[in-house]
N, C-alpha and C positions, 0 to 999 in steps of 0.2 A: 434748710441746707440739703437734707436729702430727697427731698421732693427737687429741689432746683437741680443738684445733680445728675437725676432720671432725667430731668426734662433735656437738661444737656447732651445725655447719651442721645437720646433720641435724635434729637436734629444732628448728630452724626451719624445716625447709622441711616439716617432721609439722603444727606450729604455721600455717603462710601454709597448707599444704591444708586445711585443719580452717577456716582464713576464710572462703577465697575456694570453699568447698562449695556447688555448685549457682548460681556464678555462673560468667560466662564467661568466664573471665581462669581461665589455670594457667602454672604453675612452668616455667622453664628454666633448668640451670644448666652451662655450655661450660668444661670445665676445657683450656682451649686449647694447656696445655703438655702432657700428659698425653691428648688426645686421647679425652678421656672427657663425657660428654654426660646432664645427668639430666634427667630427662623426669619432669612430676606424670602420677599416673592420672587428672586431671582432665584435661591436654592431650590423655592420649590417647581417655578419655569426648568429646573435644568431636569427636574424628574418628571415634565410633563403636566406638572398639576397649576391651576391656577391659586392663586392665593388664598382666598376662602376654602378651598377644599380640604388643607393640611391645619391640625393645629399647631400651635406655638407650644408645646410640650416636650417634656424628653421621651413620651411613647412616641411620639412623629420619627424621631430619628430610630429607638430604637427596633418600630415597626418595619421599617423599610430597610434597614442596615442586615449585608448577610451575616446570619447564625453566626457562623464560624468567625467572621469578622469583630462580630460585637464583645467576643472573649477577646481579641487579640489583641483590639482595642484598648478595651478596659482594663484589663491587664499591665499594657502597658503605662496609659495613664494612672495608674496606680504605685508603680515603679517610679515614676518624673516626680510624684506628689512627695511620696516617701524620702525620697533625694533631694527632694525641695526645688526641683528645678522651673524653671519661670520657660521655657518653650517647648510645644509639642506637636511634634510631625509622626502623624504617620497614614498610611494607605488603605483603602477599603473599599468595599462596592454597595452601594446600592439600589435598590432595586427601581425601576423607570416606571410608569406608570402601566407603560404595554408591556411589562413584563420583563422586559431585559435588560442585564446588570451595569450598571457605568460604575467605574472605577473615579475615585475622587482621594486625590490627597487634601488631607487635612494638616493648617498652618494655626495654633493657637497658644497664647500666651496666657498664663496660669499668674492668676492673682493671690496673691497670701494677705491675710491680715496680720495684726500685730505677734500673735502668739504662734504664725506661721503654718494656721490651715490655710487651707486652697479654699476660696470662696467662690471663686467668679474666672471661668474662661472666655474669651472672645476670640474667636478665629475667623477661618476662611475656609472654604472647599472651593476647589478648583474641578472641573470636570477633565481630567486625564486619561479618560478609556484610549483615544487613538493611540497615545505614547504609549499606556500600558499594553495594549494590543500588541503595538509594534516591537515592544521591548521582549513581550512572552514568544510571536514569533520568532525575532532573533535568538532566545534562547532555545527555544525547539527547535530553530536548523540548526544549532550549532550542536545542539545536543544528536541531534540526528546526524551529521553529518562527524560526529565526533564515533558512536554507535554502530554506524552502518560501516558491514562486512567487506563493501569495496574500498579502495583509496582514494581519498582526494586530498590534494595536494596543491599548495599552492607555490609560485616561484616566481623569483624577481624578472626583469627584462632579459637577464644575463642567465638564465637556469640556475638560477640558485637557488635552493628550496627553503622555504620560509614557513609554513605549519606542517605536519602531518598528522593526521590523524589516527585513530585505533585501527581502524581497517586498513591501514599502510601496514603496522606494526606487524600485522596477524598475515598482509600477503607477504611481504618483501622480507620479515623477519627484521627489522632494526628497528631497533629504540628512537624515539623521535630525539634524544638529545648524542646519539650515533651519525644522526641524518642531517639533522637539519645545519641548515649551512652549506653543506655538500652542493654539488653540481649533480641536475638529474640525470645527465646521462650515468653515470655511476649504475644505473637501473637497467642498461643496456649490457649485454655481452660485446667484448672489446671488438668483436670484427661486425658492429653493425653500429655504432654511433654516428655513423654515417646517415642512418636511418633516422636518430632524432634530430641531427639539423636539417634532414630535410623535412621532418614535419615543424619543428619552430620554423624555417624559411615560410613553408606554405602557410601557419597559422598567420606572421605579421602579413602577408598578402592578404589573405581571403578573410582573417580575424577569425578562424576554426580549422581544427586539423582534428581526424577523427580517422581510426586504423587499426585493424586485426595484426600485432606484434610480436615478436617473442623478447621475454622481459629474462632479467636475470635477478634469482632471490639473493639474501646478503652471503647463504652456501652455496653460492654457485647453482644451484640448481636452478634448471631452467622455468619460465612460465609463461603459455599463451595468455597477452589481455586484447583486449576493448581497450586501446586507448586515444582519450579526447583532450584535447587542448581547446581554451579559450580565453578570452583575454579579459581582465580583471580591468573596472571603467569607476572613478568616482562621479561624484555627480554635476561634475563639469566635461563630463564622456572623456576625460582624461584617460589613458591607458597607466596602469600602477604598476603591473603586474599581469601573471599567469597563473590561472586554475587548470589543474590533470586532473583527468578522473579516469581509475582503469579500474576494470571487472575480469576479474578472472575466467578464463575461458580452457583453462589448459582440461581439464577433465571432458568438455566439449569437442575438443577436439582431439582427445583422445577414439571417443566416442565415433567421432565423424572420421576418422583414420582405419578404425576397422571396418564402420559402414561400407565405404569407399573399398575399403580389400575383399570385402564380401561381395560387394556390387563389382568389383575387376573380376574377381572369379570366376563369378556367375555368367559377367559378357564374354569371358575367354570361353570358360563353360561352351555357351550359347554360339560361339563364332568359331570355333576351332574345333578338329580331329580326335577324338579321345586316345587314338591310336599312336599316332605320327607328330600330335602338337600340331600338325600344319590347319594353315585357313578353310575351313568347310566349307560346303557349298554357297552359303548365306555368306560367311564374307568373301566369298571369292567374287560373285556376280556385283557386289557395292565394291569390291575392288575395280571389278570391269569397269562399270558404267564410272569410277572415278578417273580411271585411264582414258575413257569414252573424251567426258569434259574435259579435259587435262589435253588431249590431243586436238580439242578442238579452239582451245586455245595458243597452245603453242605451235599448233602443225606439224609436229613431228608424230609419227606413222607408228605403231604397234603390230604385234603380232601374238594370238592366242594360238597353244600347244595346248593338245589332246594327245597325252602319252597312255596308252595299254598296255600292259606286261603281257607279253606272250605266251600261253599254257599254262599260266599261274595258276589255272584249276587242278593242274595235273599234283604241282604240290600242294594244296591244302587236302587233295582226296587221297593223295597217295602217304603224306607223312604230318597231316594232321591241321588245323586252324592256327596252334602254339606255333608252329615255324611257320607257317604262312604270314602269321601275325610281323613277325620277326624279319622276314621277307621285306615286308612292305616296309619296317620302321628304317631295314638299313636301302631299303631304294629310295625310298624318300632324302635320305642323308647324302645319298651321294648326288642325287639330282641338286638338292639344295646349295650343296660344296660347288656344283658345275656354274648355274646361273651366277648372273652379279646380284649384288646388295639390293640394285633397285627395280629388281625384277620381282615378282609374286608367284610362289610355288603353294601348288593347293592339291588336297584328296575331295575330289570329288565322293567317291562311290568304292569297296571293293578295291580294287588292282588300278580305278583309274585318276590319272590325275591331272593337273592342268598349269600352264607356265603362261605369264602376260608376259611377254616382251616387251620393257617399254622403248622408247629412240629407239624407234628401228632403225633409220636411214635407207639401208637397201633391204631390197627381201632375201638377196643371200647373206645376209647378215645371221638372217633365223634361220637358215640352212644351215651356218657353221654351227650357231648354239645346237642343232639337234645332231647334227653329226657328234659334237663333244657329249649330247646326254646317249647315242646309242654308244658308244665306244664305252664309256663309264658302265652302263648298266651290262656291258657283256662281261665284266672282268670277273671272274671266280665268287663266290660268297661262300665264305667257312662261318658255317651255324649248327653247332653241337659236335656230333659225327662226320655231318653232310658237309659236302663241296658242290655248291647249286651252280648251275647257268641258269644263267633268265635273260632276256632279251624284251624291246619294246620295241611297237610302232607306234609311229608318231604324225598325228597329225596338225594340218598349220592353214588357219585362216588369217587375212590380212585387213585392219581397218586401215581407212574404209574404203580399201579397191575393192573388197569381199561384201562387205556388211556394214551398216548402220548403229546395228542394236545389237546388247549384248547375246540376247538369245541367237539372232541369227546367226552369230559370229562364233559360238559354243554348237550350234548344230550344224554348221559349216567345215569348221573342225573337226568334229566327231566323223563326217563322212569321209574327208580326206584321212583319219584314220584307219576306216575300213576300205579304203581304197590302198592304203598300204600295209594292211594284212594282206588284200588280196594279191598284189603284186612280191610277197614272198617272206613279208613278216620283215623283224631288222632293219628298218627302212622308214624315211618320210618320205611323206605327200602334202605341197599344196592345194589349197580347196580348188584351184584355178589349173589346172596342170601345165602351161603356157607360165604359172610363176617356176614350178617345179624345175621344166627347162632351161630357163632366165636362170635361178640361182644357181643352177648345176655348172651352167656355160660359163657366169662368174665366178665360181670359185676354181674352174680348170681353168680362168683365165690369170685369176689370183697367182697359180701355182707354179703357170708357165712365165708369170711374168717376174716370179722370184728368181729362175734358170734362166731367161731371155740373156743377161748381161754378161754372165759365165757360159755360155753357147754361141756368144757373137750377133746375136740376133737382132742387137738394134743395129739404127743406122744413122746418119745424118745427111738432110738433103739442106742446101742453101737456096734461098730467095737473095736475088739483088737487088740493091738500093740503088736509084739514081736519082743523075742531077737532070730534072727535065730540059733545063738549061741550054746543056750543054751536050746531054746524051751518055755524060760517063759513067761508069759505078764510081759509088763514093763507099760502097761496105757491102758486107754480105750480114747476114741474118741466118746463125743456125738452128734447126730445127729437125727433131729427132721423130725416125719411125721405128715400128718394129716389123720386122722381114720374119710373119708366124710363119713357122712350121708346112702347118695345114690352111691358116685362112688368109695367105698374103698378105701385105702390105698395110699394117693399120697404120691410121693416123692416131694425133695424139689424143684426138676427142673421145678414142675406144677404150685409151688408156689409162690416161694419164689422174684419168681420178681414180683408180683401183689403186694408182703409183701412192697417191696422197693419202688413199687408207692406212694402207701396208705400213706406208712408210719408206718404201721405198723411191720415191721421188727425188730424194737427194742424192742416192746411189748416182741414181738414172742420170740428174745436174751434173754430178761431179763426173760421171762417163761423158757427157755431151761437150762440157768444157774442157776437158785435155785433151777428147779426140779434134775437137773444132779446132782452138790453139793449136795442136800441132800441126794441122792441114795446113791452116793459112799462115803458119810460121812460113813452111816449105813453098809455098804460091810467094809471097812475102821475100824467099830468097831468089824464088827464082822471078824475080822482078814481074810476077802476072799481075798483084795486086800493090796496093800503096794504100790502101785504106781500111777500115776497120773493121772487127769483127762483133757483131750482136749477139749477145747469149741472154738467153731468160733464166732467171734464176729463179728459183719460189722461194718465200720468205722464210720457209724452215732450210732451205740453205746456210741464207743468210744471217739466220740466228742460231748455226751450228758454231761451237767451243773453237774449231779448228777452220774456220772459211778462211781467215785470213793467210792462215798458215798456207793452206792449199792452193788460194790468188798466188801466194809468190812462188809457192815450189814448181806451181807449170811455169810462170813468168820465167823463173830460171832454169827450168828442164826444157823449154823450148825456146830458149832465146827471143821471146816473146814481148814486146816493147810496149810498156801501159798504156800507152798512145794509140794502141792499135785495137784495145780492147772498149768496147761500151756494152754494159749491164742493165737491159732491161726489165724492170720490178714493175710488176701489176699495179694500178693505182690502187684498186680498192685493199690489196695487200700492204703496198706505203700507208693507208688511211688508217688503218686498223692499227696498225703496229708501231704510231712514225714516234713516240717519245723512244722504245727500243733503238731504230733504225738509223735517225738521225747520227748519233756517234760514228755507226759502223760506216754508213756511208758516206763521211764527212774525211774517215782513215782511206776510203778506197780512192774518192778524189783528189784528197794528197798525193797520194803516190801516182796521179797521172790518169785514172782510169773514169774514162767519159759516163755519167749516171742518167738514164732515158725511164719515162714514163710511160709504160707500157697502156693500150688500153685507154689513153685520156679521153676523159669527158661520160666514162661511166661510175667511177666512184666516189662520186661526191667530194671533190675535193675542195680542201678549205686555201683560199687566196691567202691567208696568212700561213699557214705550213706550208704552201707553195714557194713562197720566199725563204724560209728557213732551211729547205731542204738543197744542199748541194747538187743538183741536176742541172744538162747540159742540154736537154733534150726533150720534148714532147713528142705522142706519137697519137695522130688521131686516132681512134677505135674505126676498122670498116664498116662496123654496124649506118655509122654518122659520113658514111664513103656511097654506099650503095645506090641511094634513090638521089641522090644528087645527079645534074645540075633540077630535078625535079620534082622535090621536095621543099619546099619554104620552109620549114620548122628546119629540117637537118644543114640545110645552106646558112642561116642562122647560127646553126651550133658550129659548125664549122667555120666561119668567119670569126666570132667569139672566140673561139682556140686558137685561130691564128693571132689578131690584135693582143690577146692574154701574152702569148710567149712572147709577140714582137715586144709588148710593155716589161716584160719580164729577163728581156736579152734575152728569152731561150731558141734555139735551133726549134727545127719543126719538121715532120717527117711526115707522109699520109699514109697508110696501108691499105690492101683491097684496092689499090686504082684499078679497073680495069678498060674502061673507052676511054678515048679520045674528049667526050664531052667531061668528064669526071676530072680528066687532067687537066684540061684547059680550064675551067673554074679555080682549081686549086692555084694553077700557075698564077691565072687573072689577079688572085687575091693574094699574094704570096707567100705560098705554099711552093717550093717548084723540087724539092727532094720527095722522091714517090718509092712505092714498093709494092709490086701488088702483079694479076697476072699481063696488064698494060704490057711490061717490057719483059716477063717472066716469069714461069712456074719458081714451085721451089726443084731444085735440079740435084742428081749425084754427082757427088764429086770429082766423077770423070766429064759431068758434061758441064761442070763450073768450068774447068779447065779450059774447053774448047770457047765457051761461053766467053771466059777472060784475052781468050787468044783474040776471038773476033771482035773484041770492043777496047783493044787495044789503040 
């Protein structure tokens, strides 16, 4: 019986090898009374060895079994025995033949005889290092990421936070059963959660969002992190979730906050006047050459000031460095008080110093600025005891009708300077003396032309309009001079841009139009005239509070009929301004008053605003008059502005006729209302008169 038994086992455990062939699981079987141990060649294949190599013993197992495992083992089988229990699992390593350990769970089932010892186990081992591997790694990140000083954090699709870890606890200060659940923004201070949907936006885009933050702790206090977002994927690259990981940084950039103040001090240091604060010589010149570029891009013209204090040696020798020093800190202040915002005031050296002008526009421009820095620096100085005068001269180079480069344009300056020391101290010089005159003559013309209108000194002469037709006038055209003093009769191309500095330009408008109005009110009564009057307005007229007011108070202080009035506006001044314009000039067409495009065919105007715009009238430009009939391009443009208005219903006017051939073309193409010296100058008022009697 117990011979046939054995022989039984056996051709089961031929039968379980022939199964479990080239998978990881082989045979054990512990005859525990008998001290005998069968080992498959597949247990020992799984440690490398070939069959014949290992015996069938229990030293085989417990040679190979690690140390520590062999107690933990036995141990435990010893526990199941005692218990009585019939199955036993458990985990251990043994060692491979090259040396290194495989993990193998052990499956066996504990035999008892009658009286209830254990005789006989028969199991399995399984080779399970990769699972155990993979198991002990997940426990070490978890342990690590459980451990480790930063936070990670994970959250739903919707920010809701679903683990935290210890390093959340220790930055943020909340308990993970405080937190979790919550929404991450919570981690935000209230005026910046703004901040985290736009990084969840960017992370479902790009699947990463990573960014230097400020975070808020659960007291309120604040914290710079590192923080990264990414997107949590099973292993169908499904999206589940979102992983945070933030690193504290706020001590870093504490660090990096005073480096930064240290390094600003050091370049103010390094760039500035220890004296005065103002720009030293080092950034004044990377000031220049930045003015340099800057002008060379926008085209607008600068101007560099070389200012000197006058005898300033007198008081540092006479009353010491202390109030010299003092000197300077309050000349600099007042200089800086004069110039504007985006001008640059610098100490060169000593007593001298330096002004960039930037937009200059004209060069008496820089002529007013120096005149306001000598008046400033003559005013009294109370410093201790003392009541100082001081005085500078000043000199003024111009890019780039002067110079190129910053140097030359600083030792340009400096001569103009010493050319006004030499001329009496008190005083500026341009580097060009031909500028010096130019702004002198501009700004006595500035001064005169503030009196010109309270002294009577403008005037208005008329150009007439006719029908070639027919030979009539159909209007007059006013047009304003000023009757100087000293240099006769200017026209308005001497003036009229000084007018539009100042400001004065609308004075001058609202002078041109009452005196015009009322002239040809009175021609108008006394039946010379039946047609209309031309006035040019500039578009700061016309965008003054009170225009409209002023149209009706002459309308009604000269019995003045709207029908008689047409308002010529520059194109390129309609082009610029027309969403403003549109309204107002849509009020002055209602009420009667005829609207002309002054200028047509130089301001780019647009055929779709040409339609929207209430006008009655075109008016060639004579630029587009002159070389005709012998010119193709300008016959061209000409013909073009005629067909426009005729497609447009507009009236059509030419200006600058003056031969016979220039008229005849325009008549030819129908053009036949002219204005130009063809039929007559512009004339005064007394020879309008004589002019109206004869063409009667």
């Amino acid at each position: 019986m117990t011979s046939g038994k054995i022989e039984m086992d056996e051709r089961l455990k031929e039968r379980f090898e022939l199964a479990l062939c080239g998978s990881k699981t082989s045979i054990l079987d512990w005859d525990m009374v008998n001290h005998t141990l069968y080992i498959s060649p597949s247990w020992k294949e799984m440690l490398g060895y070939r069959d014949k190599e290992l015996p069938n013993t229990e030293g085989t197992w417990k040679k190979l079994a690690y140390p520590g495992d062999i107690v933990t083992v036995m141990k435990s089988l010893k526990e199941h025995i005692r218990e009585h229990r019939k199955v036993f699992e458990n985990n251990h390593r043994l060692q491979h033949k090259d040396g290194h350990w495989i993990w193998v769970l052990g499956r066996a089932r504990i035999i008892y005889d009658k009286e209830g010892d254990a005789i006989r186990m028969v199991g399995t081992h399984t080779d399970i290092t990769e699972e155990k591997e993979l198991q002990l790694k997940y426990f070490q990140q978890a342990q690590i990421l459980e451990q480790i000083h930063d936070a990670v954090i994970s959250l739903d699709m919707n920010g809701f936070i679903r683990s935290w870890n210890k390093g959340s606890e220790i930055l943020f200060e909340y308990r993970a059963d405080e937190i979790i659940g919550k929404n991450f923004s919570v981690l935000f201070p209230d005026n910046t959660t703004d901040t985290y949907e736009k990084g969840i936006s960017e992370l479902k885009e790009n699947g990463e969002y990573k960014a230097e933050m400020l975070l808020q702790k659960k007291s309120g206090e604040p914290l710079y992190a590192v923080l990264s977002f990414s997107l949590l994927k099973d292993e169908n690259e499904e999206t589940t979730g979102i992983v945070s990981y933030a690193h504290d940084i706020t001590e870093q950039k504490k660090a990096e906050a005073v480096l930064l103040e240290q390094k600003n001090i050091l370049r103010y240091q390094a760039h500035h006047d220890a004296l005065t604060r103002l720009p030293n010589r080092v950034l004044f010149f990377d000031r220049l050459e930045q003015s340099i570029r800057k002008t060379e891009r926008s085209k607008k013209d600068f101007a560099l000031f070389f200012i000197d204090l006058d005898k300033f040696k007198h008081i540092n020798d006479s009353l010491g460095h202390s109030i010299g020093d003092r000197v300077l800190r309050a000349t600099a202040k007042r200089i800086e008080e004069t110039i504007r915002q985006e001008d640059t005031l610098a100490r060169l050296s000593g007593d001298e110093f330096t002004v960039i002008m930037e937009d200059l526009g004209y060069p008496e421009n820089a002529s007013v600025l120096a005149e306001k820095i000598l008046l400033v620096l003559q005013k009294p100085m109370y410093i201790d005891e003392y009541t100082l005068y001081i005085s500078g001269s000043i000199g003024i180079s111009l890019y780039p009708q002067d110079a190129m480069d910053a140097e030359s344009l600083l030792k340009y300056a400096d001569t103009a300077m010493y050319k006004a020391k030499e001329n009496g101290r008190n005083t500026f010089e341009f580097y060009a003396s031909e500028m010096t005159e130019y702004a002198l003559e501009r700004m006595a013309m500035k001064t005169s032309l503030k009196e010109a209108i309270g002294k009577e000194e403008l005037c208005i002469h008329y150009q007439p309009q006719i029908d070639a037709r027919t030979e009539k006038i159909i209007g007059l055209e006013a047009l304003v001079r000023w009757q100087h003093p000293t240099r006769g009769l200017l026209y308005p191309e001497v003036f009229i841009g000084l007018a539009e500095e100042t400001g004065l330009i609308v004075d001058i408008d609202r002078w041109v139009m009452r005196t015009a109005m009322k002239q040809v009110s009175a021609w108008h009564g006394e039946a010379l005239l039946s047609d209309i009057l031309a006035l040019n307005i500039s578009i700061k007229q016309l965008e003054g509070h009170h225009f409209m007011e002023e149209i009706e108070r002459a309308l009604n202080d000269f019995a003045f009929k709207p029908a008689w009035l047409e308002l010529e506006i520059a194109e390129g001044q309609v082009m610029k301004n027309h969403t403003e314009m549109i309204t107002r000039l849509e009020k002055l067409s209602a009420m009667g008053i005829g609207i002309s495009i002054d200028d047509f065919g130089t301001g780019y105007s647009s055929l779709s605003l040409l339609k929207r715009l209430p006008i009655n009238r075109l008016k060639i430009d004579k630029s587009f008059i002159m070389d005709i009939p012998g010119d193709e391009e300008d016959m061209a443009i000409v013909k073009a502005i005629i067909a426009l208005a005729d497609s447009l219903k507009l009236d059509i006017i030419a200006e600058g006729v003056e031969t016979d051939a220039q008229k005849d073309f325009l008549v030819k193409n129908g053009c036949t209302k002219i204005q130009g010296f063809y039929y007559s100058r512009p004339i005064t008022s007394e020879q309008v008169r004589y002019f109206l009697q004869k063409h009667q």
